[in-house]
N, C-alpha and C positions, 0 to 999 in steps of 0.2 A: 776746369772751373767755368761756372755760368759768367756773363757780363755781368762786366765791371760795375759794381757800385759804390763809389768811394764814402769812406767813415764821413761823418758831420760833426764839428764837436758843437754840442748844443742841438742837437735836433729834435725835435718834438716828438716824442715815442708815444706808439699806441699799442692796444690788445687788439690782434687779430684773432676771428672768427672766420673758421671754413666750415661752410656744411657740404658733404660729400653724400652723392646718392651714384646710382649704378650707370646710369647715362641712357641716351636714347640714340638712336640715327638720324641724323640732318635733314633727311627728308624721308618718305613713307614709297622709297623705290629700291626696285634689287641693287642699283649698283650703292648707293648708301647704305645698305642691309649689309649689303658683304662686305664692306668698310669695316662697319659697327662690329658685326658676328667675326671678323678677322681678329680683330684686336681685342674683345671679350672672351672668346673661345680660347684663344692661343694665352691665358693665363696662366701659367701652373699652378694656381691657386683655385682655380675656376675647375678646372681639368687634372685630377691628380692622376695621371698615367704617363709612360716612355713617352719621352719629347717628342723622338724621330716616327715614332708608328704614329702619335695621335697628329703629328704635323702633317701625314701622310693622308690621314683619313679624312683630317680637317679641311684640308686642299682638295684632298683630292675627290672626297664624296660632297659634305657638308655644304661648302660653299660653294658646289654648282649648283645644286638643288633649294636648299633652305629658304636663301635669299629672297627667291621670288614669292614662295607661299607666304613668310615672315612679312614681304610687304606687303599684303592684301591683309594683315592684319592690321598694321599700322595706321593702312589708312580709313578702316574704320572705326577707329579713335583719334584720328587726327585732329587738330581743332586749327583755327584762324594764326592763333597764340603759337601753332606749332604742335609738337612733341606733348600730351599730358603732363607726363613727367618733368621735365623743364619747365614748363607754367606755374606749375603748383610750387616747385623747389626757388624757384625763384622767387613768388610769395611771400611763402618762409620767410625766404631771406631778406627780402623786407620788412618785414613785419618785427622781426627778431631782431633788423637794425635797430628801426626805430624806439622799440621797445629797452634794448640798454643801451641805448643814446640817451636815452631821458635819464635812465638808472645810474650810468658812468659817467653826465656830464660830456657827451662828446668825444670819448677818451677809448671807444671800444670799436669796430669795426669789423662788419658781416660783409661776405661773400658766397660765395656758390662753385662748386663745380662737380664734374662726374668724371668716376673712376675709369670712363670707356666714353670716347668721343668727345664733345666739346659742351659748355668751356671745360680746360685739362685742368688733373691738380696742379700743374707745371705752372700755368696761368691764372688759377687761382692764387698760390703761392707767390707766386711772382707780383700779383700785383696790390697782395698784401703791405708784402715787404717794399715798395714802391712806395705806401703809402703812410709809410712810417712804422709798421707793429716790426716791435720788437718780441713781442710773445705771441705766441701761434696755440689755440687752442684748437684742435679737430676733433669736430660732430660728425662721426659716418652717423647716415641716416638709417639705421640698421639696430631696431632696438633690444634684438634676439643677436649677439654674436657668434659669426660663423669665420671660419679661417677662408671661408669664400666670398665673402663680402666685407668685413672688416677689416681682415688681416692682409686684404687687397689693398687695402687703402692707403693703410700703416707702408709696403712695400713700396707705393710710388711717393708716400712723402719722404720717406728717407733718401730715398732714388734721387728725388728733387732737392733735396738738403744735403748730398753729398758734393753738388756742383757749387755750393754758395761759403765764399772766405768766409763769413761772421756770421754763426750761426744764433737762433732764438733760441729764446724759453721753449723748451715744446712742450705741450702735453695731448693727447689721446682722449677721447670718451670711446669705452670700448663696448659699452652697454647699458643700456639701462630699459630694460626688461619688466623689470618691477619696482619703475618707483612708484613712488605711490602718485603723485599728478599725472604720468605717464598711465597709468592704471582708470587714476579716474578721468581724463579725458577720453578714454576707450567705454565707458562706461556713460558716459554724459550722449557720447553720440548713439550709443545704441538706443536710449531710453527717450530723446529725442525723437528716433528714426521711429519706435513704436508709437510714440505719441502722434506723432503727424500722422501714421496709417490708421490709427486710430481714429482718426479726425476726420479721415477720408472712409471709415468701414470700415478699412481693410483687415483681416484675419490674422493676427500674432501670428509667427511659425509656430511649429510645434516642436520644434528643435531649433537651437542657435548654433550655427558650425563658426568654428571660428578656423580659416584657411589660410594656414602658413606657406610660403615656397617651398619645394622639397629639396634636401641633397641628398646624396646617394648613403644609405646604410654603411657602407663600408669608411664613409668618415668620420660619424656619429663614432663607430666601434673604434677608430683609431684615435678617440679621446677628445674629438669637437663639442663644446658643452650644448651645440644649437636643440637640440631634441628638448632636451628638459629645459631651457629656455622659455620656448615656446608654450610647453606645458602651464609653467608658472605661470607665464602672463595670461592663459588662457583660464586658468584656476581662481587667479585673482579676480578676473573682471567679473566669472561668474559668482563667484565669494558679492560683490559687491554690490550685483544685480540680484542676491540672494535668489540663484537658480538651485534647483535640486540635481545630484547627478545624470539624472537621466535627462533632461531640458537643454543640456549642452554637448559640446562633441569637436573633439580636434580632427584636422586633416590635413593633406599635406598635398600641392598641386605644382603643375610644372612641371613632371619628369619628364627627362631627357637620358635616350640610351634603353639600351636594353637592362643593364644591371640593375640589383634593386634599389629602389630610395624607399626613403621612411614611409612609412604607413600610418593609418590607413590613408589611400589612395581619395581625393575629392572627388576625381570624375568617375570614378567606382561607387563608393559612398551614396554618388545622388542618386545613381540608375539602381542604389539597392534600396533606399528609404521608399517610394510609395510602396516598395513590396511588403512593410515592415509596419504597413499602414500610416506612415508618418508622411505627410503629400503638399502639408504646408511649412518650409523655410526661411529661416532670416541666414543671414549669409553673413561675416566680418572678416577682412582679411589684417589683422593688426601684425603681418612684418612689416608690412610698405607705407612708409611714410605717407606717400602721396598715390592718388590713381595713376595709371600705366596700362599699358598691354596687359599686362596677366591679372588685373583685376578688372579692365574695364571689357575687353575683348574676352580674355579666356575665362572669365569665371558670372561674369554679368551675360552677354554672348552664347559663348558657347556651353559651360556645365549649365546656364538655365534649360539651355533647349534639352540638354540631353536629360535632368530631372522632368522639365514639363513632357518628353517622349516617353521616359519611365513610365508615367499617369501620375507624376506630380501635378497640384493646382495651384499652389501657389509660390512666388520664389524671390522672395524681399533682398535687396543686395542693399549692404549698409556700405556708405561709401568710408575710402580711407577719412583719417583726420585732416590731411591739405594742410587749408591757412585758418583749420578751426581756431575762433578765437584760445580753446580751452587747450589747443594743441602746442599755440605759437608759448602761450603763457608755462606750461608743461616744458616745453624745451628750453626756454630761459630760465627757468629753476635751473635743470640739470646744469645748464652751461653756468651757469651766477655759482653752483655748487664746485665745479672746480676750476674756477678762477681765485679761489679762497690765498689767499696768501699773494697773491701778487698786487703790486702799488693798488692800482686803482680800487681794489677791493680792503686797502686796510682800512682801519678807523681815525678819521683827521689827516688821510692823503689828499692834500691839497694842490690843485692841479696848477693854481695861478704863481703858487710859491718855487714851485720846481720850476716852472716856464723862467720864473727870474732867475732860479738858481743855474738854469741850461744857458741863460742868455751872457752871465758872468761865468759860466766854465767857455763859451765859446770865445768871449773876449780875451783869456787867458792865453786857450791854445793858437789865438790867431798872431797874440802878441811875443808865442814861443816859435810862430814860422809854421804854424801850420797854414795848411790851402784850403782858401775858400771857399 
């Protein structure tokens, strides 16, 4: 069992909020990279092959090498604030306080943490429950569900809930792909992103890629729904941008390994488009909540050059959503959506009357010899 927290009778219960994204390395050096990639790699969830061979390879090749390249990427995206990733998730997470603070009257509570490095869900969790919630809502930041980013999440909250005597309410957001706020925030930013180039001259692409993270084919085929996920939210936004088939285009970046991942391949894709005569891009990557490595470095960075080396001319990267006003507002829908049934969400749950009602159950139990 985790330390001790003793029962309170009469204690003032709150809705906790966790948003969970993938995490970053402490700092942008090899020995915090091999930290990071130790504990991310070594996931079963992450890596579905033999424990003992991939723990072999993962030691014994990966992380004496990786590390060091891995950190020359970090650091150039690194910022003042730190980590991308952490900046922007942190945002969020204030903005989404503040926002059902005003909604719940004070009675809700946001935090942050990442599935790999720090803060942990262990310590998010923890200091939730420290702070009064009795029900635990979890937002992975992962709007396409994959058993490699979600189902990651799901493993260390339970992990973390199996050490604690008095368990929460818990509930999960496992996706939300296609709501529709979630849709049109994705749609607000791009139409913005033309207008501003616009503003400035600049050339519409002549194709929209919209670039998802890739896993490997073979877990797609063993029944992971992420492929047609992706698909939909990329169908939707062009649906609402009223693009024609041919003006948009899925892809899929970040392989890792020799095996196959989903296709088609982004950094392929761009080195084949000038030949196709299509030479001006706009770019969107809507799995990743917020910018990171693989958007700001791998796909801003490096697939630009390798499009502008093709004899591409022009190559527009629409940044993620962040702390988009139309973003923050989009994920307090989902989350206001299933909090549905719990106190603070019913009609004439009044906060001041229970506080009396908890203040007279705590008088009772103190006067049956309960501890203070």
């Amino acid at each position: 069992m985790s330390e001790k927290i003793s029962y309170q009778h009469g204690a003032k219960e709150k809705l906790g909020i966790l948003l969970v994204n993938l995490g970053s390395p402490e700092a942008p050096t090899p020995s915090a990279v091999r930290k990071y990639l130790a504990q991310f790699l070594a996931d079963p969830r992450v890596v579905e092959a033999n424990r003992l061979i991939w723990r072999i390879i993962l030691h014994g090749v990966i992380l004496r090498f990786r590390p060091a390249h891995a950190a020359k990427a970090y650091q150039k995206v690194w910022t003042e604030d730190g980590s991308p990733l952490l900046h922007y998730t942190r945002l969020q997470t204030q903005a989404i306080q503040k926002k059902l603070e005003d909604r719940f009257r004070g009675h809700v509570i946001a935090d942050m943490a990442m599935t790999y490095g720090r803060p942990s869900i262990k310590a998010g969790l923890e200091g939730l429950r420290k702070a009064g919630a009795r029900r635990l809502l979890i937002l992975p930041l992962y709007p396409q569900y994959s058993a490699t980013t979600t189902a990651a999440v799901f493993d260390q909250v339970t992990d973390v809930l199996q050490g604690w005597r008095w368990l929460p309410d818990l509930r999960m957001i496992n996706q939300y792909h296609d709501h529709p706020d979630y849709v049109d925030a994705l749609a607000i930013s791009i139409k913005n992103q033309w207008a501003e180039n616009e503003s400035k001259n600049q050339k519409r692409g002549d194709l929209l890629l919209f670039s998802f993270h890739g896993i490997p084919q073979r877990y797609v085929d063993n029944g992971d729904p992420y492929f047609c996920h992706c698909q939909k939210t990329a169908r939707l936004v062009a649906e609402k941008l009223e693009l024609k088939d041919e003006e948009w285009k899925v892809v899929f970046q970040s392989r890792f390994g020799r095996e196959p991942w989903l296709e088609p391949y982004c950094s392929v894709t761009l080195q084949e488009l000038p030949a196709a005569d299509i030479k001006h891009i706009d770019i969107i990557c809507p799995g990743f909540a917020a910018d990171c490595l693989e958007t700001l470095e791998e796909i801003q960075m490096e697939n630009r050059k390798l499009f502008i080396d093709a004899g591409g001319e022009s190559f527009n990267y629409i940044p993620c959503l962040n702390n988009n006003p139309e973003h923050i507002s989009a994920l307090c829908e989902i989350l206001t959506a299933h909090m549905f049934g719990w106190p603070e969400t019913m009609p004439g749950w009044d906060a001041g009357k229970l506080a009396v009602e908890a203040n007279k159950s705590r008088e009772r139990a103190l006067a049956m010899g309960a501890k203070k």
